[in-house]
Structure formats: C-alpha cells, structure tokens
N, C-alpha and C positions, 0 to 999 in steps of 0.2 A: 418590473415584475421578474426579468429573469435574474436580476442579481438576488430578489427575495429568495428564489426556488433554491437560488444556487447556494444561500448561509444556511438555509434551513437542513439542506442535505448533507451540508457540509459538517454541522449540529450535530444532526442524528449517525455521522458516519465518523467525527472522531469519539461518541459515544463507543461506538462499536469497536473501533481500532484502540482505546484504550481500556477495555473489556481486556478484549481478546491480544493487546500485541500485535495486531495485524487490522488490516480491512478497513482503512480510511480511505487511502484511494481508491481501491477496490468497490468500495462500495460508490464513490465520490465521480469516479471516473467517465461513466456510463449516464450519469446523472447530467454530470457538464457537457457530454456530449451534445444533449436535447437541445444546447442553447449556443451550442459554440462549436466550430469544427473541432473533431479528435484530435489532433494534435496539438491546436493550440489548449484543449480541456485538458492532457497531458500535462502541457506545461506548470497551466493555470494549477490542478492538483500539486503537481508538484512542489510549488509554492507553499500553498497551503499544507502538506505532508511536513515540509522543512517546521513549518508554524508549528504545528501540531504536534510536532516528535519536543519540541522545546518546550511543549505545556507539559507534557509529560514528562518529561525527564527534568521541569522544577519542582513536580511533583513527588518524583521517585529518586532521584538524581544520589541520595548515598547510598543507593543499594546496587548499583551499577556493578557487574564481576566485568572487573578490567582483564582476564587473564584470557574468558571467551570472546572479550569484542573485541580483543589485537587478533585471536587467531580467524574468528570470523570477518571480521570489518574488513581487514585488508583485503581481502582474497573479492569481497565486495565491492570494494571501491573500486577493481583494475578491471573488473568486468563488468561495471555499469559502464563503462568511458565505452565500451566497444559494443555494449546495447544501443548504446543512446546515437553513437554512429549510424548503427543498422535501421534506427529508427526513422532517423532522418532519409533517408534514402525510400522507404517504403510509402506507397499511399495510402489514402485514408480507410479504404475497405479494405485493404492487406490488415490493416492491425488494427481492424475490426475484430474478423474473421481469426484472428492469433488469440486474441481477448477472448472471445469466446471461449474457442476451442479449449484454451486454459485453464477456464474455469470452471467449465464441464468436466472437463478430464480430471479439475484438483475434485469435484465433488463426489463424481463416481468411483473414484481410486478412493476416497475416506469412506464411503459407506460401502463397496464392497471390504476393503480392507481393514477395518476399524483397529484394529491391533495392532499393526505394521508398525514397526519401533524402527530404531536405528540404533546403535551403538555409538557414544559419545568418545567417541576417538577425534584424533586433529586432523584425521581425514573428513570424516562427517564437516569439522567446521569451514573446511576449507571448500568440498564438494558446496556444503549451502549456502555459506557466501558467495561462491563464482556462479550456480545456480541461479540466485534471489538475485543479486548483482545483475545479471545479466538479462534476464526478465524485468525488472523494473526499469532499466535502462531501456529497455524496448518497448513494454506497453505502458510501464510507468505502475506496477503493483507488482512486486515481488514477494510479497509481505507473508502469502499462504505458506509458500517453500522456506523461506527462511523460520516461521513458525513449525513446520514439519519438520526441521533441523532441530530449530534450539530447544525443543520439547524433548528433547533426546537427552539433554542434561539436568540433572540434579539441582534444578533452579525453584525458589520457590515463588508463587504468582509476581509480586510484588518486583523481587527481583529479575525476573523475567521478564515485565514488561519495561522496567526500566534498561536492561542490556538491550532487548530489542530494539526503542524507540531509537538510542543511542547510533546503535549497525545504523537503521532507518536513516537519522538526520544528515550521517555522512554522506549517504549514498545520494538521499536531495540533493548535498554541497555537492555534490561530484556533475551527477547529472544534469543539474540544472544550466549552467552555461553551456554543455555542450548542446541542448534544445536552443538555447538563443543564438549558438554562430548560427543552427538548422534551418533559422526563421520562426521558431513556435512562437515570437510574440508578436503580434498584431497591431499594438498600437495603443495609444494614452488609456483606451479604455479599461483595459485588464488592471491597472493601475487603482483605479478607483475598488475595485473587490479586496486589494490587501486588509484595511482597516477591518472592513468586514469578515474576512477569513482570521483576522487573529481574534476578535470575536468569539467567533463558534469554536476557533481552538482551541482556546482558555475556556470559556464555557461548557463546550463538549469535553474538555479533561476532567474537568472538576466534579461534572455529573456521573461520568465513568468511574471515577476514584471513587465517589461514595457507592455505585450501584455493585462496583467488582467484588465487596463484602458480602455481598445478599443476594444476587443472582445464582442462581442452578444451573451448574454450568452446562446438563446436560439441554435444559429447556432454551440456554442462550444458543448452545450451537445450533440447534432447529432452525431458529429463528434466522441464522446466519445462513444455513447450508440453502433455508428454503429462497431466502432471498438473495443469493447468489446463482441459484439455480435458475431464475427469473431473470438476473441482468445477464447471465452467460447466455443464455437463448436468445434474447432481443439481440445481444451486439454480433454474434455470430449472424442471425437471420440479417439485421441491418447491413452487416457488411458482405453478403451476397446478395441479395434483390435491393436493400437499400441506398439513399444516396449514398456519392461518396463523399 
C-alpha cells in the first residue's frame, strides 16, 4: 500500500514539475514522508527527481540554452555539496520545520509580491544557482528559487523547462551520494520503488508535455500555490509537535 501511495504522488507530482519547471520534490517530499522517515523520503525523492529531470529533458532535450546552465549549474553544483552536508548533520524535525518555513515564506513573498522581477544579469544566475543549490541540498527542493531565477530570462516555456530539468538533474548527481555516505538509505527495500519511480516519471512527463499546451497558466499556479500552502503548514506543524 505504501509503495502504491508513494507512484501515485509521485504521477501527479512530476505532472506538476514538468508544467511548471519545478515542484516534483516539493510536491513529492512531504508525501513520502507519511511513509518513511524525512530523510530517508529526501533521498528516496531524490532518486526519483534524477528520473524525472531525464523524462524531461528526452522530451525537450534540443532546446536546452547551454550558455544559462554553464553559468547557472555550476554555481549549483558547489553549493548543494555543502547543503547536503548541513543536511546530514540536522534532525528529522529541524528540516521539518526549514521545509515549512520555506515554503510559506516562497508563497507569501509571490502573492504579496507578484511582480518582483529580477534582472537577468550573470549575477542573478550565479545568486540562483548557489541559492537553489544550496536549498535542495538541504531539504531536497530547490526548484521554487531557481524558477524565481530562471524566469528572469528570455526563455520560452519549452526551453525553460528543458534548461531547468537539465540545472535539476546535475544537482540530483551531486547530491545524491553525498545523502548515502549521510546514511539516507535504509536498506534492500527502497530498491524495489526505483522500477516504479521510473514509471510515473516517464508517465508523468509525458502527461505534462501534452497538458503544458492547454493549461492556464494563471488557474495552474492556484492550484500549485494552494497546494503547497497545505504541505508547508503540515510539515512545519509536524516538525514542532510532530514526531521526529
């Protein structure tokens, strides 16, 4: 049962991150927790994000702008290593209670500020990489902040979701062994979730590529901000009165 909960969310949550560019783990994160300690659900996602970022980018993969993801990616890559450290080190209701807080703070900063732009300078890419980098490395979703970035350039959907996934996949490769010297894996059983996570990766890309044509994008972000607004209160409450 809990592996069922865990493809189906996993389904409807690279739907959403190849919409949007962002919010597979995000959405994914908080889901796996129900069934698995947070950091090992970190891991687990993380996996699954690596999957996921490779449905998408065989999907979009010529329209990738190589010239934003050398100045973004790298500055991403040095500062997930030094998340994903900080990660290890904290417990399960610390980055709880970070998760939250984050994703509150990304929802109420976009709806009182909804205009907030940035200027697409090599500072911008460099702040959002070592930003997103360093957030994902630690709760394992950096995906809002580096869309708050990359939205600052002259990208069109397609190719934007493609550069994104791209930053994304590196940052999995990076991250991801630093969680295993940490101890995030458990044991033979997480094993058995891969076949199924490439599943709903492939699956959930392929639904998203044809929905990202005909979706409104004003009526998608609703949908996004309200149901983010929901997993940021639960994990924040969870990891003050909750177990750890």
């Amino acid at each position: 049962m809990n592996m069922i909960i865990f493809v189906i969310a996993a389904f409807v949550a690279q739907i959403f991150g190849t919409i949007t560019g962002f919010g597979a783990a995000t959405v994914l994160t908080p889901a796996a927790s129900f069934i698995m300690d947070i950091k090992t659900a970190i891991f687990v996602v993380a996996v699954f994000h690596l999957i996921a970022n490779l449905s998408r980018i065989g999907f979009f993969i010529k329209l990738i702008d190589k010239k934003i993801f050398l100045e973004f990616g790298l500055a991403s890559l040095l500062f997930t290593v030094t998340g994903a450290a900080f990660s290890n080190r904290l417990n399960a209701s610390t980055i709880k209670v970070i998760f939250g807080v984050f994703l509150l703070t990304y929802i109420f900063f976009s709806l009182a500020v909804p205009r907030f732009s940035i200027k697409p300078t090599r500072l911008a890419s460099f702040l959002g990489g070592s930003c997103s980098g360093f957030v994902s490395g630690l709760i394992g979703t950096g995906g809002a902040i580096r869309a708050t970035f990359l939205s600052a350039f002259p990208l069109e959907k397609e190719r934007y979701i493609a550069t994104s996934s791209l930053i994304a996949l590196c940052v999995d490769l990076t991250r991801i062994p630093v969680y295993l010297v940490g101890g995030a894996y458990k044991g033979p059983d997480i094993v058995w979730y891969i076949p199924f996570m490439f599943l709903a990766g492939v699956g959930g890309a392929a639904v998203g590529r044809k929905i990202v044509h005909y979706i409104s994008p004003v009526v998608f972000r609703r949908i996004v901000m309200g149901t983010l607004l929901v997993i940021g209160a639960h994990m924040f409450l969870e990891g003050l009165w909750g177990k750890p």
